[in-house]
N, C-alpha and C positions, 0 to 999 in steps of 0.2 A: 857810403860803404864802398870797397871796393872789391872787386870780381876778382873770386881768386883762382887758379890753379884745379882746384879742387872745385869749383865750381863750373867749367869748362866739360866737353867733348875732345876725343881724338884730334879733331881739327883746331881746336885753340878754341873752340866757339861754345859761348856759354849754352849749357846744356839745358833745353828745353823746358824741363821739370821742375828746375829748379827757380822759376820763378816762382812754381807753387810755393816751393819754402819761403822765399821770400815772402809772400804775400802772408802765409801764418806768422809766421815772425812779425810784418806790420801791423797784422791785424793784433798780436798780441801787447807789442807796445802802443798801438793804437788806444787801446783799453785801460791802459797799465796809466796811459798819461791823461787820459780821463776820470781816473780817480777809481776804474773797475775793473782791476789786475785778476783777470780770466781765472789763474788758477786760484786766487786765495780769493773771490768776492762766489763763482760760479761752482768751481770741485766741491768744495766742502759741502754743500748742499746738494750734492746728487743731481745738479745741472749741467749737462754737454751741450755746447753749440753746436755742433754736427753740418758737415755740407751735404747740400742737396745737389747744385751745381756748382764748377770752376770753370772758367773760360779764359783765355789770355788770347791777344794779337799780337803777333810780333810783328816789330816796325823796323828795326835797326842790332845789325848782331853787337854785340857784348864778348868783348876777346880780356884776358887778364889784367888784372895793374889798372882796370879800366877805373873810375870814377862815376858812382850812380847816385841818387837820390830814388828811394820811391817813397811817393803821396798815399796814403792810406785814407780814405774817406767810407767813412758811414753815408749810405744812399738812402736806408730806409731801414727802420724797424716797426714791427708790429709788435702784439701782443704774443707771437708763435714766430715770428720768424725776426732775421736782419741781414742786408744785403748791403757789402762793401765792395766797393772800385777802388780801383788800386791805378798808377802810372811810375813807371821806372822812366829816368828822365838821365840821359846821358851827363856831362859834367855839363858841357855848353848848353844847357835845356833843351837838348834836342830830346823826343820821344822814343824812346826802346821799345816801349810794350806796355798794353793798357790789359786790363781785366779784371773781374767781376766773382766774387764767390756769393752765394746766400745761403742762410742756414736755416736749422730752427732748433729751437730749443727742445731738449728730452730727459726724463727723469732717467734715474738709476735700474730703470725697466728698457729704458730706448722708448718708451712712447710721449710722442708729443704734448703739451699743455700751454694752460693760457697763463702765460706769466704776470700779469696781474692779478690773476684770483689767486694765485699759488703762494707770487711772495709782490705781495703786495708791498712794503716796505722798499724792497730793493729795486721797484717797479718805479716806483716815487722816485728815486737817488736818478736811475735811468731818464725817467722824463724829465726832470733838471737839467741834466747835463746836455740832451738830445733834441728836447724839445716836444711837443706834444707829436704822437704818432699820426695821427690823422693829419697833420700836417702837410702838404706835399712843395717842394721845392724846396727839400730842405736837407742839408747836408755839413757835416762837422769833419774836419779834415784834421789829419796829422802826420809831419813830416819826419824819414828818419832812418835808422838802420835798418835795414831788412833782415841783418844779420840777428841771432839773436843767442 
């Protein structure tokens, strides 16, 4: 993708916040090229992923016209939560800025549940693609627009 204008501060310098957008945007293509396109697998059924925490480090500023990649990685999911890292990677791979969101799941009330007792089915499709949760060292990456 490239940093546009509009994604910038006063000083030419990409504006802080806006890596959050980025980071929902991966995290939605992220899903999307996983076969579990957020809005049409999760809305319909009165599931929000919701963040708990975001956290970003900034490594290197980000001025317009620039050239980015960011990595979107699945860290960890449970039965009630998933937690993705994120990297914005200059054009030459140098690192911009690394960070982290986690979420949990919640019905159309906002209170949390165990996504396999709920929708068991779609729980199944998840651990295919993901891997079994109790797992640990395990991680599914996808690269790509942040733009969305």
């Amino acid at each position: 993708m490239i940093v546009t204008w509009g994604d910038c501060d006063a000083a030419g310098i990409s504006y802080y916040a806006r890596n959050f957008d980025w980071f929902t945007n991966g995290r939605m293509r992220f899903m999307e090229a996983q076969g579990l396109p957020y809005m049409d697998t999760f809305h319909p059924l009165g599931i929000a992923l919701v963040c708990l925490t975001a956290d970003c480090r900034y490594k290197r500023m980000l001025r317009p016209e620039e050239k980015i990649t960011l990595r979107t990685t699945l860290a960890s999911f449970t039965r009630t939560r998933m937690e993705f890292h994120y990297e914005i990677f200059k054009q030459g791979g140098e690192r911009a800025a690394e960070g982290r969101t986690s979420h949990t799941f919640v019905d159309e009330r906002g209170l949390p549940f165990n996504f396999e007792k709920r929708y068991p089915e779609l729980w199944r499709k998840m651990t295919e693609r993901w891997g079994d949760p109790a797992q640990a060292d395990r991680a599914v990456a996808a690269e790509g627009d942040g733009h969305g």
